[in-house]
mmCIF file as gemmi writes it, N, C-alpha and C atoms, coordinates in Angstrom:
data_model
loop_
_atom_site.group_PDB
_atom_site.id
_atom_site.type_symbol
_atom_site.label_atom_id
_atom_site.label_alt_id
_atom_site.label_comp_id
_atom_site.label_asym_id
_atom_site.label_entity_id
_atom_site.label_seq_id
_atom_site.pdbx_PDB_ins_code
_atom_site.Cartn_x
_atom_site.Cartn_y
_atom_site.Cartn_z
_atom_site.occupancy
_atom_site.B_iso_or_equiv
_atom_site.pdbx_formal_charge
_atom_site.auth_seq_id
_atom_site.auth_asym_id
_atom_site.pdbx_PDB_model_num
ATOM 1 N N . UNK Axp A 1 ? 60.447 121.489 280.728 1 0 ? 1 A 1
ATOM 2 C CA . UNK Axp A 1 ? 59.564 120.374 280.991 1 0 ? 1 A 1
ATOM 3 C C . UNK Axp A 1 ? 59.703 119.387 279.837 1 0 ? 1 A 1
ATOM 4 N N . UNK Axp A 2 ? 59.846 118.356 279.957 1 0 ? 2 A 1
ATOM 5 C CA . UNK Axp A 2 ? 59.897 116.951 279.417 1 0 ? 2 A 1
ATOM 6 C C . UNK Axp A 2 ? 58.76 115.712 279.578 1 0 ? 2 A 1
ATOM 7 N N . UNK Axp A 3 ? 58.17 115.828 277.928 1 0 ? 3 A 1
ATOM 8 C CA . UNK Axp A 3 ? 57.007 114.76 278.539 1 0 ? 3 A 1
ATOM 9 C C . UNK Axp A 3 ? 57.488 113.753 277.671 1 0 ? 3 A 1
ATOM 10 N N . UNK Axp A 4 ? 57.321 112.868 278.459 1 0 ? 4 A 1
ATOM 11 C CA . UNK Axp A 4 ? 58.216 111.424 277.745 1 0 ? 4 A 1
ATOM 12 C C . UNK Axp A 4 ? 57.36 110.214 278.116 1 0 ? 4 A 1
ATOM 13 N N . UNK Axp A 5 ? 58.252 108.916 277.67 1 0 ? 5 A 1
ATOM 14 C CA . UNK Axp A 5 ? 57.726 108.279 277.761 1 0 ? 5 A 1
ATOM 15 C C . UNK Axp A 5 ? 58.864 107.256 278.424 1 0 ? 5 A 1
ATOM 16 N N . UNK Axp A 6 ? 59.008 106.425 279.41 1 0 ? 6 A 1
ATOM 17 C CA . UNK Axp A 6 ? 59.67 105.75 280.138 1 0 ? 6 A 1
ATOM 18 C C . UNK Axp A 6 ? 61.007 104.817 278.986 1 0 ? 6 A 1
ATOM 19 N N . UNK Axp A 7 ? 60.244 104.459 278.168 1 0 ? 7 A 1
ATOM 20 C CA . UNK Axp A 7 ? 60.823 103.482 277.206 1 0 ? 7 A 1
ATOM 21 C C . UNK Axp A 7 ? 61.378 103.951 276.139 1 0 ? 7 A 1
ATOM 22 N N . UNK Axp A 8 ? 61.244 105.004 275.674 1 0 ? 8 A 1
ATOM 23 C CA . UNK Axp A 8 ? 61.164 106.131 274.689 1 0 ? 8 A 1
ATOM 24 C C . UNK Axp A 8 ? 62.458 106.624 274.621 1 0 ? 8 A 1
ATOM 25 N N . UNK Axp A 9 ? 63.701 105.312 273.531 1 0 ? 9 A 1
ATOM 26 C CA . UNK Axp A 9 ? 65.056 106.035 273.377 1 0 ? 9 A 1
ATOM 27 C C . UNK Axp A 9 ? 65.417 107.353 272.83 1 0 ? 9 A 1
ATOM 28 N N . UNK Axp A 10 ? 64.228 107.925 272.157 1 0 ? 10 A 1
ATOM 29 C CA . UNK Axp A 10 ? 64.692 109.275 272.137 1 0 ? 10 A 1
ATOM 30 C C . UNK Axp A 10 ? 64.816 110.27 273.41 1 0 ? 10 A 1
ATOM 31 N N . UNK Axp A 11 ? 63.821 110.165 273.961 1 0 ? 11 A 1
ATOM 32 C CA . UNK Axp A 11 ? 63.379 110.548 275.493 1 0 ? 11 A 1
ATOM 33 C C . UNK Axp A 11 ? 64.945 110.355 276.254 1 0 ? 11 A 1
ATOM 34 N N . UNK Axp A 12 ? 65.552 109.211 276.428 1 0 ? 12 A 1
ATOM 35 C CA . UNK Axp A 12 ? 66.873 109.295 276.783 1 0 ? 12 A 1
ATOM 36 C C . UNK Axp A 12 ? 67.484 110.252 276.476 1 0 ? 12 A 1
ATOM 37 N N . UNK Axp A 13 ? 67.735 110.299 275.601 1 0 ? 13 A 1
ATOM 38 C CA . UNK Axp A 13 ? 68.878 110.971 274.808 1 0 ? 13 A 1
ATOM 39 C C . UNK Axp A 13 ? 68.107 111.984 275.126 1 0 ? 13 A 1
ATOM 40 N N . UNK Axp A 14 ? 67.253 112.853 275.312 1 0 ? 14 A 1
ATOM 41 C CA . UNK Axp A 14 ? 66.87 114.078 275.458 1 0 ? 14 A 1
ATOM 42 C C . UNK Axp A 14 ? 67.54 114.56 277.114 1 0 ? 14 A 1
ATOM 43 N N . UNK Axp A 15 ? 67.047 113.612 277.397 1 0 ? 15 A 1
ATOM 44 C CA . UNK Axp A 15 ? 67.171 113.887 279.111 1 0 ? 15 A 1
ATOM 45 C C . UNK Axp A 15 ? 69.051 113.679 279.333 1 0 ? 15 A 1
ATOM 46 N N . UNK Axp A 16 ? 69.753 113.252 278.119 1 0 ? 16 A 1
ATOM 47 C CA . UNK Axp A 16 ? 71.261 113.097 278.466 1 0 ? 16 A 1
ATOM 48 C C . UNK Axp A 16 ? 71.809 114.155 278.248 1 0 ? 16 A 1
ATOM 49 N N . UNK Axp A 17 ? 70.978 115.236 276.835 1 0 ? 17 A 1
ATOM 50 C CA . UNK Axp A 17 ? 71.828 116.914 276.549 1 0 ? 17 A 1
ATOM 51 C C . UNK Axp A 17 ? 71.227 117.687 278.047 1 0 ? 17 A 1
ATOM 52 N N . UNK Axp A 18 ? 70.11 117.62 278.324 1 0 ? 18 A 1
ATOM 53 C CA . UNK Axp A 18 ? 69.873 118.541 279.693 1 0 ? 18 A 1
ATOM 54 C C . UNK Axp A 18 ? 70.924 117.97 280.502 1 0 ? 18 A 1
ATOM 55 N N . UNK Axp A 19 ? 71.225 116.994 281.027 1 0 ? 19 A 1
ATOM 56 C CA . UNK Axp A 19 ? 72.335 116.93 281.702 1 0 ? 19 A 1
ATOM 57 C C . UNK Axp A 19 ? 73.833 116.655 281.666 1 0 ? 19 A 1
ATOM 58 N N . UNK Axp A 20 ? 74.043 116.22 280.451 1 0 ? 20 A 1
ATOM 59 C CA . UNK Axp A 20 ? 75.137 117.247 279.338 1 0 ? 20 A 1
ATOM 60 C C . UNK Axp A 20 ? 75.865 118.299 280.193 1 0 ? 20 A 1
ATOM 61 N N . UNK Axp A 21 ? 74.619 119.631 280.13 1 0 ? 21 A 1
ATOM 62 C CA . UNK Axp A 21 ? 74.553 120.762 279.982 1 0 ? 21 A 1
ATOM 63 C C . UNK Axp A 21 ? 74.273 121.212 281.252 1 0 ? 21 A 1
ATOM 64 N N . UNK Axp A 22 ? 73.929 120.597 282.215 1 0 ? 22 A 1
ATOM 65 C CA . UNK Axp A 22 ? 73.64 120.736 284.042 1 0 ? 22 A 1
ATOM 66 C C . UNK Axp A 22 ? 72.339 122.007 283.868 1 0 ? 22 A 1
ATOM 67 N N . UNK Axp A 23 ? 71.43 121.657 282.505 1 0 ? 23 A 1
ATOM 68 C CA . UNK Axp A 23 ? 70.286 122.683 282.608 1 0 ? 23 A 1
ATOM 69 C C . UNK Axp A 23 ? 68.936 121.676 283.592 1 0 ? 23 A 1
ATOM 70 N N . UNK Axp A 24 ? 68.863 122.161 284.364 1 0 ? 24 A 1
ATOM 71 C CA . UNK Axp A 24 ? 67.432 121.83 285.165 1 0 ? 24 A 1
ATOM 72 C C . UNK Axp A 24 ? 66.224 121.15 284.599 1 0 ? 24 A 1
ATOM 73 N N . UNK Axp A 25 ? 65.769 120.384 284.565 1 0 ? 25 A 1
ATOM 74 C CA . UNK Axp A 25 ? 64.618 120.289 283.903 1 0 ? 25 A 1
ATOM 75 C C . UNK Axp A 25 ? 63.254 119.053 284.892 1 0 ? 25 A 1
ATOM 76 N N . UNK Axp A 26 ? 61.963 119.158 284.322 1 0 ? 26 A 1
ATOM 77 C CA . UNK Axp A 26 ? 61.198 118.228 285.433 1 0 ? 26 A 1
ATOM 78 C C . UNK Axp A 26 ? 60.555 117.83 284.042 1 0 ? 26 A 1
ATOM 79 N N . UNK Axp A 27 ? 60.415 116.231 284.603 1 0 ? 27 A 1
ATOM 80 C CA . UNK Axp A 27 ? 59.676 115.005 283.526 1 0 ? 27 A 1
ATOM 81 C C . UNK Axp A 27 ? 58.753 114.93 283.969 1 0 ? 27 A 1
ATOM 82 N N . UNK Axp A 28 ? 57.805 114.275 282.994 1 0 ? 28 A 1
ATOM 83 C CA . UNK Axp A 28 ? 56.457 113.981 282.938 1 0 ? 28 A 1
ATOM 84 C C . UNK Axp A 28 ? 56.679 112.573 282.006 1 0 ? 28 A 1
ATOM 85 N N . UNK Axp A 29 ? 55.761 111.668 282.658 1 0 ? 29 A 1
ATOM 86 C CA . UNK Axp A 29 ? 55.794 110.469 282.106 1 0 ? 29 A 1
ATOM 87 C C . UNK Axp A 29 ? 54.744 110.478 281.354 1 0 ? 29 A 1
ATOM 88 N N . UNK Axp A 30 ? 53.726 110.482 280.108 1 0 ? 30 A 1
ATOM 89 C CA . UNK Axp A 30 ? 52.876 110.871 279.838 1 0 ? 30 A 1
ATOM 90 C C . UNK Axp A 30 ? 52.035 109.384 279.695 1 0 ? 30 A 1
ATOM 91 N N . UNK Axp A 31 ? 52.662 107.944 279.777 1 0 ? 31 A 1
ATOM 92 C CA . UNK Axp A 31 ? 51.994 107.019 280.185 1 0 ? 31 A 1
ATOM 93 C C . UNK Axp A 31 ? 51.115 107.181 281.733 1 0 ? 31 A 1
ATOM 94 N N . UNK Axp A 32 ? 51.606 108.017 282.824 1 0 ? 32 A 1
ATOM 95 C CA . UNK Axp A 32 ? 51.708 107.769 283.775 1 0 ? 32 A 1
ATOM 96 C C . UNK Axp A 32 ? 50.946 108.744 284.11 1 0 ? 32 A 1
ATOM 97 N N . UNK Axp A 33 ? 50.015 110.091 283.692 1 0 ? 33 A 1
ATOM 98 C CA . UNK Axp A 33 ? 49.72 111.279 283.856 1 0 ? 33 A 1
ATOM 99 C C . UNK Axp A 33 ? 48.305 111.294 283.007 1 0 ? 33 A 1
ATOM 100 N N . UNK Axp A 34 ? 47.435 111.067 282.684 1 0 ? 34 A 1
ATOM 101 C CA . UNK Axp A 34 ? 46.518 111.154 281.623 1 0 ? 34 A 1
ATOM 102 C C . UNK Axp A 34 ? 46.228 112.73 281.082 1 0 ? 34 A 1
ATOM 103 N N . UNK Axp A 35 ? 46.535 113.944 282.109 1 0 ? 35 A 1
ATOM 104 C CA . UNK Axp A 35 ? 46.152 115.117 281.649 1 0 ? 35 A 1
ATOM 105 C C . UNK Axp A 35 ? 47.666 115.633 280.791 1 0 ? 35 A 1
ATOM 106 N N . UNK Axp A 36 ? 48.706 115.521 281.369 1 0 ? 36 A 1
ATOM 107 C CA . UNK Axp A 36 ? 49.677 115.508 280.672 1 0 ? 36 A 1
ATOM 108 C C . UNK Axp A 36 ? 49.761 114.902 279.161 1 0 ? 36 A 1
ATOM 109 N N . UNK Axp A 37 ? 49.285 113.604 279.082 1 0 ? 37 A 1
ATOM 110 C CA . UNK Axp A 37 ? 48.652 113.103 277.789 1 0 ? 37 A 1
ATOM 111 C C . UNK Axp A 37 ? 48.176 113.946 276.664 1 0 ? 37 A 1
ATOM 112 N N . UNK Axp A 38 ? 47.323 113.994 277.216 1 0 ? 38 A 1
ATOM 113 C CA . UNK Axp A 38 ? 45.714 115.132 276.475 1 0 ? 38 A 1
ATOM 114 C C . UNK Axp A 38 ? 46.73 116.271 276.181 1 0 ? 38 A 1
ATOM 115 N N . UNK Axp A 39 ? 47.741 116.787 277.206 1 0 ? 39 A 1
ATOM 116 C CA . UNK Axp A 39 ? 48.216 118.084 276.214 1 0 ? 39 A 1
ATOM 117 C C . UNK Axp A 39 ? 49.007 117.491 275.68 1 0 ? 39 A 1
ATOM 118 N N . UNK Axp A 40 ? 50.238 116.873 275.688 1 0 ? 40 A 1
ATOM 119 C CA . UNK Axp A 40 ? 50.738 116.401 274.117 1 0 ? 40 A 1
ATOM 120 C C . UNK Axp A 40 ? 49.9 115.952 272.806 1 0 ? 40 A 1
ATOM 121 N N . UNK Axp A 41 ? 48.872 115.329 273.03 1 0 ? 41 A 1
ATOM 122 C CA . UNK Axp A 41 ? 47.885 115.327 271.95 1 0 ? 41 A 1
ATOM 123 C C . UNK Axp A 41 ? 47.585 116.566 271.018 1 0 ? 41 A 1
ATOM 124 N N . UNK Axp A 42 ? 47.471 117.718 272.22 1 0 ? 42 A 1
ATOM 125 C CA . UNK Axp A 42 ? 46.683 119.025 271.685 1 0 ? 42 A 1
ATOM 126 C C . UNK Axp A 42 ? 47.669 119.231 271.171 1 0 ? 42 A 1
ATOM 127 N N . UNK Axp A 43 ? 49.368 119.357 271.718 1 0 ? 43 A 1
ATOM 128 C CA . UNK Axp A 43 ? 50.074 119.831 270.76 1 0 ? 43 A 1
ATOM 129 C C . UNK Axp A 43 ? 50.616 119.156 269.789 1 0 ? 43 A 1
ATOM 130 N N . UNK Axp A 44 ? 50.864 118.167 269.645 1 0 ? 44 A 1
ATOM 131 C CA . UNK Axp A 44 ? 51.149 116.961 268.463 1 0 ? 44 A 1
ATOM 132 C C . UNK Axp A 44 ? 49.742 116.641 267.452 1 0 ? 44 A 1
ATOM 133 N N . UNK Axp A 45 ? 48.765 117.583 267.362 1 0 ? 45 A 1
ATOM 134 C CA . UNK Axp A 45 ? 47.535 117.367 266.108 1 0 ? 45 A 1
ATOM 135 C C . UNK Axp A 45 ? 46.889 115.694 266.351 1 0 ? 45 A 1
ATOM 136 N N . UNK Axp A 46 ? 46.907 115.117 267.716 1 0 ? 46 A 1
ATOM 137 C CA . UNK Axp A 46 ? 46.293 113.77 268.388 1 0 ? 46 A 1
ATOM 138 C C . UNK Axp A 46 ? 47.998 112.792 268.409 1 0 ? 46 A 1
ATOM 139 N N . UNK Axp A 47 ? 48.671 113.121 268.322 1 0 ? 47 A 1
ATOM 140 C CA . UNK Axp A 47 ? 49.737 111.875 268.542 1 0 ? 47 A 1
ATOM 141 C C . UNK Axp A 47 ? 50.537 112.509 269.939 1 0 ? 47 A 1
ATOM 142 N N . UNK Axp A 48 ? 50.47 111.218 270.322 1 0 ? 48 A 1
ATOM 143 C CA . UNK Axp A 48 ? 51.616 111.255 271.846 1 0 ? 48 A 1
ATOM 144 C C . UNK Axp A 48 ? 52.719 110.905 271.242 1 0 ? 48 A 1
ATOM 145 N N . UNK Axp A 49 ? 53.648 112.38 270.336 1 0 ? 49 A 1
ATOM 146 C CA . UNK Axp A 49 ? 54.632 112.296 270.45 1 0 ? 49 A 1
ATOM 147 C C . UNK Axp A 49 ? 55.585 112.562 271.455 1 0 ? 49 A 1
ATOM 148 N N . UNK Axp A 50 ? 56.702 112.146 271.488 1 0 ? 50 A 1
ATOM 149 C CA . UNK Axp A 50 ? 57.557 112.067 272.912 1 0 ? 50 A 1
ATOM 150 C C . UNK Axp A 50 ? 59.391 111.752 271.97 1 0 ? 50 A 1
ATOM 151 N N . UNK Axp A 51 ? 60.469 112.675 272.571 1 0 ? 51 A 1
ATOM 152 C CA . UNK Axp A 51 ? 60.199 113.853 273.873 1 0 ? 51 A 1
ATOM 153 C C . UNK Axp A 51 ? 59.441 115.193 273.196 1 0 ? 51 A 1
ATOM 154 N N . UNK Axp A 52 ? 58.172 115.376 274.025 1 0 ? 52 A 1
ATOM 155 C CA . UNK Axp A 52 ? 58.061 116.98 273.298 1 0 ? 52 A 1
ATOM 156 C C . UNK Axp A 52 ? 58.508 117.8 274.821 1 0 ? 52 A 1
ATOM 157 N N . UNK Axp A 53 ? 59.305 118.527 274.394 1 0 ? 53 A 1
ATOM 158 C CA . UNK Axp A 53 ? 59.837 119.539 275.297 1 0 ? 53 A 1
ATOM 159 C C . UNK Axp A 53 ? 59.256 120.725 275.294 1 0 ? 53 A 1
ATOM 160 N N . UNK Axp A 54 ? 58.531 121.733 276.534 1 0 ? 54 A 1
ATOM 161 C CA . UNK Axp A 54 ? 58.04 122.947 276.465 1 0 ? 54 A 1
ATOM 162 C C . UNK Axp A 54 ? 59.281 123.488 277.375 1 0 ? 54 A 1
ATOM 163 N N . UNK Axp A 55 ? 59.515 124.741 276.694 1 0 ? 55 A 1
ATOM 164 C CA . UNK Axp A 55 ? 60.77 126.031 277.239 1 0 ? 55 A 1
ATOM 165 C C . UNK Axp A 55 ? 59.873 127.208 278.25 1 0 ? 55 A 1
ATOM 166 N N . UNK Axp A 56 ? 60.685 127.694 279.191 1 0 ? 56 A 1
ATOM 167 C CA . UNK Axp A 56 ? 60.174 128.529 279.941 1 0 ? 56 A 1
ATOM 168 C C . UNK Axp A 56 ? 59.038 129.897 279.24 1 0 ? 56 A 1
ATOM 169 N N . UNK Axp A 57 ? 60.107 130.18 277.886 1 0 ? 57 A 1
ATOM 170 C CA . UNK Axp A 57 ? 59.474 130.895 276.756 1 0 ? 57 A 1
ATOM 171 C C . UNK Axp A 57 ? 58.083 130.757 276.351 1 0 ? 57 A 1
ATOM 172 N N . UNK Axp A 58 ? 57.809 129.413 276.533 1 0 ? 58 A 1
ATOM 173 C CA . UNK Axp A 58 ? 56.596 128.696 276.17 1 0 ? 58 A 1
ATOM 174 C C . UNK Axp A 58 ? 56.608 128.1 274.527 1 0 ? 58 A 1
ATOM 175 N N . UNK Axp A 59 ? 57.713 128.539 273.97 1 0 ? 59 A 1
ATOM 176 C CA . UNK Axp A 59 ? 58.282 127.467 272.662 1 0 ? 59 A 1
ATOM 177 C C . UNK Axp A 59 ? 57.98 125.93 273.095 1 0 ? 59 A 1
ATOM 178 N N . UNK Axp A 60 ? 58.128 124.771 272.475 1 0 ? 60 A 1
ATOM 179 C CA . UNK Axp A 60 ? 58.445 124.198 272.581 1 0 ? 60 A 1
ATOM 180 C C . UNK Axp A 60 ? 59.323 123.09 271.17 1 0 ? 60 A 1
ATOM 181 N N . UNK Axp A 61 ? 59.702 121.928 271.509 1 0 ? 61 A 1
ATOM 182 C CA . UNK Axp A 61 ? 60.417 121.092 270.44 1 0 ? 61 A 1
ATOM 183 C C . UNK Axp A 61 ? 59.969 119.312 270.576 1 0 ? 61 A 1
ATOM 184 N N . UNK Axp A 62 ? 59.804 119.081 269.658 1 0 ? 62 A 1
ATOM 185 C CA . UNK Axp A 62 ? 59.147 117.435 269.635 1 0 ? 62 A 1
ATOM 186 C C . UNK Axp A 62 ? 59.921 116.903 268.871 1 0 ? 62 A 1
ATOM 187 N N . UNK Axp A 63 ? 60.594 115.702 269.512 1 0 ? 63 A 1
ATOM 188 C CA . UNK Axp A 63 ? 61.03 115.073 268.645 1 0 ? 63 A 1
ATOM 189 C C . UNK Axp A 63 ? 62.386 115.688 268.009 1 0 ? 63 A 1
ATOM 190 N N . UNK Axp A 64 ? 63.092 116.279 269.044 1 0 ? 64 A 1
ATOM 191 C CA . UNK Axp A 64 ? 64.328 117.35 268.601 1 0 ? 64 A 1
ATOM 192 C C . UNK Axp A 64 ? 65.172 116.107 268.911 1 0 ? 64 A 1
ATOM 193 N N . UNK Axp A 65 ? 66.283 116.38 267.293 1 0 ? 65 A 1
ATOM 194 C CA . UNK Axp A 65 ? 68.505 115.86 267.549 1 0 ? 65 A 1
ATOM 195 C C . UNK Axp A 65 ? 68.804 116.444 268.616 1 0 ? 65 A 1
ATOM 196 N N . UNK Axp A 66 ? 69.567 115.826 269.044 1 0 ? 66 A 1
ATOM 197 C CA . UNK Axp A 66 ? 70.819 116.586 270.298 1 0 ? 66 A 1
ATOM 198 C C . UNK Axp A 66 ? 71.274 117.623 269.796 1 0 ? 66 A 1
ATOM 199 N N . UNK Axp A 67 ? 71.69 117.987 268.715 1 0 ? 67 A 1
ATOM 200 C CA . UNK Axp A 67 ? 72.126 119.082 268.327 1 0 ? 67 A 1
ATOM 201 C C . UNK Axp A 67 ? 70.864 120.055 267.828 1 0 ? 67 A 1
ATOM 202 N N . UNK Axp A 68 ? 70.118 119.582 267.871 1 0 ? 68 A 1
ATOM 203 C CA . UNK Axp A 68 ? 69.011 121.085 267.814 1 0 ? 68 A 1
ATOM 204 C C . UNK Axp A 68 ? 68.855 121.21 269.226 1 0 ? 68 A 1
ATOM 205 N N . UNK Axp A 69 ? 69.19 120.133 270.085 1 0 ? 69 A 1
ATOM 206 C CA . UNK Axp A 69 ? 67.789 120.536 271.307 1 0 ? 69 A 1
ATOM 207 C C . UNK Axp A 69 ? 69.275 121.306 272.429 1 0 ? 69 A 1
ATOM 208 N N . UNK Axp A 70 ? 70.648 120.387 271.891 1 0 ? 70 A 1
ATOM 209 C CA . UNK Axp A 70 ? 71.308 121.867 273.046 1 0 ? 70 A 1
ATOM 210 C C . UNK Axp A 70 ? 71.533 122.94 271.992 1 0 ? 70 A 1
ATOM 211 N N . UNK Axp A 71 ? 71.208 123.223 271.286 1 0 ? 71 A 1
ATOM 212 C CA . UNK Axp A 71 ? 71.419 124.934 270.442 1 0 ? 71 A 1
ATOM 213 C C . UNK Axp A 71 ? 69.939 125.784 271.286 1 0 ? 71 A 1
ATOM 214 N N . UNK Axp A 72 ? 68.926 125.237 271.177 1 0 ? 72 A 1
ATOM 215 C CA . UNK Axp A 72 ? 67.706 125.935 272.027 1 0 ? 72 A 1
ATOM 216 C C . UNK Axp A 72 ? 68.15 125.718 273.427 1 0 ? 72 A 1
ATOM 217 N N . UNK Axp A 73 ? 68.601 125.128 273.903 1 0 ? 73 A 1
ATOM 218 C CA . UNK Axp A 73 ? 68.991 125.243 275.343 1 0 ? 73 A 1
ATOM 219 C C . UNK Axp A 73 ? 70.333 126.096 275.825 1 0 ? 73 A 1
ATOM 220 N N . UNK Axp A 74 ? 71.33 126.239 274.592 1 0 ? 74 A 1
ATOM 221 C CA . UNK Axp A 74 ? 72.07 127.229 275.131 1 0 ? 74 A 1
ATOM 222 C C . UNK Axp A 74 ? 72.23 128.592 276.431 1 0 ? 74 A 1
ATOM 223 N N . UNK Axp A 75 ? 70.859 128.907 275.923 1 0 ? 75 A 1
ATOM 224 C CA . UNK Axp A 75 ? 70.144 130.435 276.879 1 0 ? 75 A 1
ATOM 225 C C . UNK Axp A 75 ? 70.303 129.941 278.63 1 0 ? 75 A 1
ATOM 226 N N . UNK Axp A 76 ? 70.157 128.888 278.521 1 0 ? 76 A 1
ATOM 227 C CA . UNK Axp A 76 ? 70.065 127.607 279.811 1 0 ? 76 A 1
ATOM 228 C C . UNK Axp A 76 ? 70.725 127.372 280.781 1 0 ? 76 A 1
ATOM 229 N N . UNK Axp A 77 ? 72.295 126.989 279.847 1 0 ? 77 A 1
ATOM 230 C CA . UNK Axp A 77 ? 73.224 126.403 280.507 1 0 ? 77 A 1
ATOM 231 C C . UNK Axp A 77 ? 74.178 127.08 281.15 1 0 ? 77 A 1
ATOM 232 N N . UNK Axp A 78 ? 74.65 125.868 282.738 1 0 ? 78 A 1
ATOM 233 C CA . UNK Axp A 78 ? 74.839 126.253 283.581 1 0 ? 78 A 1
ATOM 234 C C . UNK Axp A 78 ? 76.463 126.447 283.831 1 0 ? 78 A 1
């Protein structure tokens, strides 16, 4: 899961290693969602940071390089 933000060039680039990598993933616009919001808040200590990515694991990564975010996605790919 990917909560992003429409405009949000990191958010690109996040969503370019998932498909990179042909790993699956579903977005969340967090402009566009207000409860989706509220949990990036809870997990960012009040900031809508973006991309924060949650893993099936229930890990997640905020604000991850391409090269951290396909090394955690390895387990993933297709």
């Amino acid at each position: 899961m990917i909560y992003s933000k429409s405009w949000c060039p990191d958010c690109r680039k996040a969503r370019g290693v998932f498909l990179e990598h042909n790993v699956p993933f579903q977005e969340i616009d967090i402009a566009n969602d207000a409860k989706a919001c509220k949990f990036v808040k809870q997990i960012n200590h009040g900031n809508e940071s973006v991309p924060t990515i949650i893993f099936p694991d229930g890990s997640y990564l905020v604000e991850p390089g391409n090269t951290k975010l396909a090394e955690k996605l390895k387990p993933y790919f297709n």
